[in-house]
C-alpha positions in Angstrom: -0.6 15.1 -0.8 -2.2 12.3 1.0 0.5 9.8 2.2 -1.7 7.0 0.4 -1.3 8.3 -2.7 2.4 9.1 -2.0 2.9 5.4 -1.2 1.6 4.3 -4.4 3.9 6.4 -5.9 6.9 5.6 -4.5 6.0 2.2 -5.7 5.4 2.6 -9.3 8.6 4.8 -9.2 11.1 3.4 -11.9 9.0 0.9 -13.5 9.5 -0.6 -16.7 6.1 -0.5 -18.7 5.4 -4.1 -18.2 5.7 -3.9 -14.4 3.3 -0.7 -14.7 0.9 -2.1 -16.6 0.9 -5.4 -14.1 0.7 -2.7 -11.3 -2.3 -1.4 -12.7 -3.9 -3.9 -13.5 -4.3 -5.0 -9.9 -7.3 -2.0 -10.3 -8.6 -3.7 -12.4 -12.4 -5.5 -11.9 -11.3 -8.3 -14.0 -8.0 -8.6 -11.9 -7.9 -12.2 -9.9 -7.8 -11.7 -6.1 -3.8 -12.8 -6.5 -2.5 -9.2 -8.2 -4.9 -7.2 -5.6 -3.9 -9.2 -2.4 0.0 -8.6 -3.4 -0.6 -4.9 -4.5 -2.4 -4.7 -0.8 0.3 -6.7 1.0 3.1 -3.8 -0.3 0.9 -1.0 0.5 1.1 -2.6 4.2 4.7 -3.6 4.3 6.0 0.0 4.7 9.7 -1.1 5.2 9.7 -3.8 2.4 11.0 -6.7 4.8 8.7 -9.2 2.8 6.6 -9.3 6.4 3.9 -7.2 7.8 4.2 -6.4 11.3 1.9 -4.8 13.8 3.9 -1.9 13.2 3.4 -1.7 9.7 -0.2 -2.1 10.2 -0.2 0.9 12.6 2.2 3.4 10.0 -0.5 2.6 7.4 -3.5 3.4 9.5 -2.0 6.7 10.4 -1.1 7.5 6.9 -5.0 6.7 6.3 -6.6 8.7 9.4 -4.4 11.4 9.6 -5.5 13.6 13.2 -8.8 11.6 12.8 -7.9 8.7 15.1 -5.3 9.5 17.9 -2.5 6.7 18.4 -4.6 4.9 21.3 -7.3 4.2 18.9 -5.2 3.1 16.3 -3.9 0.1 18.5 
């Protein structure tokens, strides 16, 4: 499985039906910029810190590229 995917869902693991229904509609095309820009900001924050470090920026791009990029051009 792509470790995208398995990202989003880890986070929609354990969800009441109100939080999954907010959580989606962050897909939405109606959705304000607020929901998407938070939904974005959790993909990035891989350790859930509440921050997004170079790091984390770096752990998402792999997860993204895969053996398509090597670490050098990741940084």
């Amino acid at each position: 499985m792509n470790p995208f995917a398995e990202k989003l869902l880890k986070m929609v693991d354990g969800l009441n039906f109100k939080d999954f229904v907010a959580f989606l509609s962050a897909f939405s095309a109606k959705a304000s910029i607020e929901p998407k820009a938070s939904l974005i900001f959790r993909v990035y924050d891989s350790n859930g810190n509440g921050k997004v470090t170079f790091n984390d920026v770096i752990e998402v791009l792999s997860d993204m590229t895969g053996s398509f990029m090597t670490a050098e051009q990741r940084e």
